[in-house]
C-alpha positions as CSV (number, residue, x, y, z in Angstrom):
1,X,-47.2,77.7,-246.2
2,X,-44.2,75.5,-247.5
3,X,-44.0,76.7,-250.5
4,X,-43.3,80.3,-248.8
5,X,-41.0,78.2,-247.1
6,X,-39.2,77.0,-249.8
7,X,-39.2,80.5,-251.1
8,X,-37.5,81.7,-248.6
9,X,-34.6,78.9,-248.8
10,X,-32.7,81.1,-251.3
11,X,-33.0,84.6,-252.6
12,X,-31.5,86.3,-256.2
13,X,-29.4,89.4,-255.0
14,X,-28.8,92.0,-257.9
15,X,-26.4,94.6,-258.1
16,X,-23.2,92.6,-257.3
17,X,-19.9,93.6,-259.2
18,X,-19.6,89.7,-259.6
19,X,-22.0,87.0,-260.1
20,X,-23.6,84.0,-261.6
21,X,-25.6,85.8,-263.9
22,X,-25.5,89.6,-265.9
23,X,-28.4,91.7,-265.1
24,X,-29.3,92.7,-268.8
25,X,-31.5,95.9,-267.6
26,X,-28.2,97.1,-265.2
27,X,-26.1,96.3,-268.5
28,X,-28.0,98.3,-271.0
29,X,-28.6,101.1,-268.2
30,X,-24.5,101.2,-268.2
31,X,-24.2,101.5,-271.8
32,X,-26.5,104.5,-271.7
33,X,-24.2,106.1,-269.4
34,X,-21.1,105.7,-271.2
35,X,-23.1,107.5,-274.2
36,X,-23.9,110.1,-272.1
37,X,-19.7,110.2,-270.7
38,X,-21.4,109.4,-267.2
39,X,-19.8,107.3,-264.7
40,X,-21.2,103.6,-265.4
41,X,-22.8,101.7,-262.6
42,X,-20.4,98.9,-262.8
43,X,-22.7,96.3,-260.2
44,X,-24.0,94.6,-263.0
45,X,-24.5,91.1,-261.8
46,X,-26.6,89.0,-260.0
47,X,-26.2,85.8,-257.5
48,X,-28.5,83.7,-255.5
49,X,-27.6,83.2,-252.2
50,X,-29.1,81.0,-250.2
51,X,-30.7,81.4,-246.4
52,X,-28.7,80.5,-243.2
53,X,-32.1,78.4,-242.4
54,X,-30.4,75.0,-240.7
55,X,-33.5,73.8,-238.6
56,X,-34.0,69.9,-237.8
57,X,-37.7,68.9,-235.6
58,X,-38.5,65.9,-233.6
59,X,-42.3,65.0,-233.6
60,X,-42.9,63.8,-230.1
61,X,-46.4,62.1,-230.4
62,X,-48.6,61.6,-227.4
63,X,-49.7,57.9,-227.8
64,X,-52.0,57.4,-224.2
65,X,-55.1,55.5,-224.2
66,X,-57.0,59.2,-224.4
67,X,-56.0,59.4,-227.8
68,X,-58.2,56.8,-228.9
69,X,-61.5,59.2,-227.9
70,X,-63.9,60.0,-231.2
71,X,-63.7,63.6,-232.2
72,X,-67.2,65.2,-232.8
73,X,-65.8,64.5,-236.7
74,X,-66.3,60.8,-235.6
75,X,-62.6,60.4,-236.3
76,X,-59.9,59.2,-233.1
77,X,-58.1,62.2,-232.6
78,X,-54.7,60.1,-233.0
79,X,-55.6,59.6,-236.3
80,X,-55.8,63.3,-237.2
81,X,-52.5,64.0,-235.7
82,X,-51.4,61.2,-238.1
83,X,-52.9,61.9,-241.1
84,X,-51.1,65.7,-239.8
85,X,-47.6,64.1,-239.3
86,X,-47.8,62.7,-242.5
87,X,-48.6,65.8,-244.4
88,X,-46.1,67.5,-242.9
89,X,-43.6,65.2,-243.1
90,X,-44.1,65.1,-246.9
91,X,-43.8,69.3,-247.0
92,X,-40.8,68.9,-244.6
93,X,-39.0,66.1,-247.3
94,X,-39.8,68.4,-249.6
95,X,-37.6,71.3,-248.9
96,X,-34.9,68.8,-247.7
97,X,-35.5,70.3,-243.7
98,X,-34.5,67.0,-241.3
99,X,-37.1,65.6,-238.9
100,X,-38.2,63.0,-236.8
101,X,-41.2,61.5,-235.8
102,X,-41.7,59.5,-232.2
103,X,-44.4,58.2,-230.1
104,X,-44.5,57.5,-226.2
105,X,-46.7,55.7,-223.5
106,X,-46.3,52.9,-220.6
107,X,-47.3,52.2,-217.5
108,X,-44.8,53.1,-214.5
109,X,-41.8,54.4,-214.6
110,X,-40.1,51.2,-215.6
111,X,-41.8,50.8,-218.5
112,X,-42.1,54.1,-220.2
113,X,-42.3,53.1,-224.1
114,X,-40.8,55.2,-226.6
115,X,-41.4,54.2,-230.5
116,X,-38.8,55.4,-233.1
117,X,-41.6,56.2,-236.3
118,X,-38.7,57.6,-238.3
119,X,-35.3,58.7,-237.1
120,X,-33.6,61.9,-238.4
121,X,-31.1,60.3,-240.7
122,X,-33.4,57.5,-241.8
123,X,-34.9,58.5,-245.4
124,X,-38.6,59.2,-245.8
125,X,-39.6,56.1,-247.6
126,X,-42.9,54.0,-247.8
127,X,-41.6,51.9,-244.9
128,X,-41.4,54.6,-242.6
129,X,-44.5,56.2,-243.4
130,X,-46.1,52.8,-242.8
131,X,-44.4,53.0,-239.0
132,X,-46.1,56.2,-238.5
133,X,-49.5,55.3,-239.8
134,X,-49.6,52.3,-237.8
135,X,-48.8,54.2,-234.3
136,X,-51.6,52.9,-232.5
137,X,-52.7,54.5,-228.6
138,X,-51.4,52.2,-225.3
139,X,-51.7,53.4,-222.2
140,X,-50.4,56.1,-220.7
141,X,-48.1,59.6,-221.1
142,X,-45.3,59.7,-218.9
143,X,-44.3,63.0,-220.4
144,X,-40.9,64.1,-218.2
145,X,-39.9,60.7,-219.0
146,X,-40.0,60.9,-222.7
147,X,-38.8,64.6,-223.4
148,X,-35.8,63.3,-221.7
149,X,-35.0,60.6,-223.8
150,X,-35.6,63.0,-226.9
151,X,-33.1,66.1,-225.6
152,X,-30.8,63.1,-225.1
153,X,-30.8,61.8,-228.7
154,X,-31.3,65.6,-230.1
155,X,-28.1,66.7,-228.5
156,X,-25.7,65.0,-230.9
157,X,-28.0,66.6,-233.9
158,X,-25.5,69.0,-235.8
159,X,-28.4,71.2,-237.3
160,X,-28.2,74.9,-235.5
161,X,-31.7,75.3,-234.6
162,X,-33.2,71.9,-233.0
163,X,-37.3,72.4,-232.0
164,X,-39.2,69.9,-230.2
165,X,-42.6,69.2,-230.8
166,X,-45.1,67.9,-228.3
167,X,-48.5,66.8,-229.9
168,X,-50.5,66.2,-226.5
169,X,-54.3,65.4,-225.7
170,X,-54.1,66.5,-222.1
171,X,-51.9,66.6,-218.8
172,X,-48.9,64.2,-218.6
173,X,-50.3,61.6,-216.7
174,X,-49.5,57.9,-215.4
175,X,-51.4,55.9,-213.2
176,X,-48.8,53.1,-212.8
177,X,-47.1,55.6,-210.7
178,X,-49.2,57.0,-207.5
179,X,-47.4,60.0,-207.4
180,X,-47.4,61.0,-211.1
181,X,-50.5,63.1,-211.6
182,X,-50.7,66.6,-211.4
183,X,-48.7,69.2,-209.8
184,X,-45.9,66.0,-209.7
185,X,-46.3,64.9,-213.2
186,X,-46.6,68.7,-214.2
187,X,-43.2,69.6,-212.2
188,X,-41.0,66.9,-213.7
189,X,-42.5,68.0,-217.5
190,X,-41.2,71.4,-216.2
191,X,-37.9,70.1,-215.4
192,X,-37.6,68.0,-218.2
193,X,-38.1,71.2,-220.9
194,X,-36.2,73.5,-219.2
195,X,-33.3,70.9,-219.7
196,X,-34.2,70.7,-223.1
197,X,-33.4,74.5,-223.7
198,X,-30.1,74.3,-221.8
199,X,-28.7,71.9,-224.5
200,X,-30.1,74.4,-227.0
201,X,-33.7,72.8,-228.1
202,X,-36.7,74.8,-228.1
203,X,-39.6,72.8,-227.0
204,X,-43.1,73.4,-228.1
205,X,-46.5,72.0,-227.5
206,X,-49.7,72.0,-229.4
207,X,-52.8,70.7,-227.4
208,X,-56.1,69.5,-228.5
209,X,-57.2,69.7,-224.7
210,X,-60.0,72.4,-224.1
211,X,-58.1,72.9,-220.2
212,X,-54.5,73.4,-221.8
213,X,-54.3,77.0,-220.8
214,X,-54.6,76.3,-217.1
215,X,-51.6,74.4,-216.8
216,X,-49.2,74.6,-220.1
217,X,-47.7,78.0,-219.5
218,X,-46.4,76.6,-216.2
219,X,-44.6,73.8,-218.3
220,X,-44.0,75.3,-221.4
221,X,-43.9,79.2,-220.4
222,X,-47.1,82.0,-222.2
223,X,-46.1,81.4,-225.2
224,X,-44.5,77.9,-225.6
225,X,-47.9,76.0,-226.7
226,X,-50.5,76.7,-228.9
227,X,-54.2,75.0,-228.0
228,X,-57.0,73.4,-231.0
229,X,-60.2,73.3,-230.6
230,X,-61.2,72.5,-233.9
231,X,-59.8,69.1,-235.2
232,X,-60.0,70.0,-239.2
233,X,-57.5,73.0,-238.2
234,X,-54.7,70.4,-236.8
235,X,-53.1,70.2,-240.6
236,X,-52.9,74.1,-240.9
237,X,-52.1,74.9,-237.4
238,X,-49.0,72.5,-237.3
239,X,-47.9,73.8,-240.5
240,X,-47.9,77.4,-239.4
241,X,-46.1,76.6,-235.7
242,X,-43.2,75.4,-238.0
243,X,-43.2,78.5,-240.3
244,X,-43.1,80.9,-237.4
245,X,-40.5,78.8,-235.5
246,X,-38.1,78.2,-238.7
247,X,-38.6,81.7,-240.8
């Protein structure tokens, strides 16, 4: 998938009057119609050009105590969405596309946590793959909160197209708040990514929650989420949501 990426990140266009390289076919072609007192095809050259691609992604990573629970692969689903992250932040280094990668929980809405895994402008080093492996689950996802905080630090992000990317194990949730459960919690996630896509970020969401469909395309509109049910798939499925969204 990233190599059809990188593919795509620049492209040889022939028949230029002017370029970085002569086409020897055109050339020769030419010559045979001077011999023939034809009018040569004088667009001989070739140049690449590259793709007005100029995406940047933040990783916004679901870090609730639910994301401790054993998938039937006997493996914490917050570790697959790690061992995901960091295969995708490899691909992502590779092509030179800019990204970050944060975490969020807490308890109440005075103490929301937000973890900084890897910044956009920090470099992808062994120290910051170390911060993302080490993500560990806390307590619980305060998701309106959070979103927020990202659109804010996303808005000063120079790249043309900026996408936000939810990885979620269920319904924003925090019981150190009495009121933030449910049509609340779901409400203020509403408000918070429709903000997002006034200041020119596209938010997206993929789910490893069975119930998703019932109440993401309130949040994230029909076609602003895409739901797993099988945990092996996370790698491949995250890998194609960024094709589509950056192609």
């Amino acid at each position: 998938i990233f190599q059809m990426l990188k593919d795509n990140l620049s492209t040889r266009k022939r028949g230029l009057e002017d370029g970085d390289r002569l086409e020897f076919d055109r050339w020769l072609d030419s010559r045979i119609q001077r011999k023939l007192r034809q009018t040569p095809d004088t667009n001989l050259y070739s140049r690449i050009q590259h793709s007005n691609r100029d995406p940047a992604i933040a990783f916004l990573v679901d870090l609730s105590s639910s994301t401790n629970e054993i998938t039937k692969d006997a493996v914490p689903i917050l570790d697959i969405e790690k061992a995901a992250l960091l295969l995708m932040a490899e691909a992502l280094h590779s092509i030179g596309d800019p990204f970050a990668i944060f975490g969020y929980s807490g308890f109440g809405k005075d103490q929301v946590a937000f973890y900084i895994a890897k910044d956009v402008d920090e470099p992808w080093t062994e120290k910051t793959k170390t911060k993302v492996g080490s993500m560990g689950w806390k307590m619980e996802n305060r998701d309106g909160a959070a979103i927020r905080h990202v659109v804010q630090k996303m808005s000063d992000w120079p790249q043309q197209q900026r996408i936000l990317l939810l990885l979620s194990d269920g319904k924003p949730l925090d019981c150190g708040d009495k009121y933030y459960f449910d049509a609340y919690a779901q409400a203020d996630t509403r408000a918070a990514l429709l903000e997002a896509r006034e200041n020119g970020i596209t938010p997206f969401c993929i789910t490893v929650d069975p119930y998703g469909q019932e109440y993401l395309p309130y949040m994230y509109g029909p076609h602003g989420f895409v739901s797993i049910d099988n945990m092996q798939n996370f790698s491949h499925q995250l890998a194609k949501v960024y094709a589509a969204m950056t192609l």
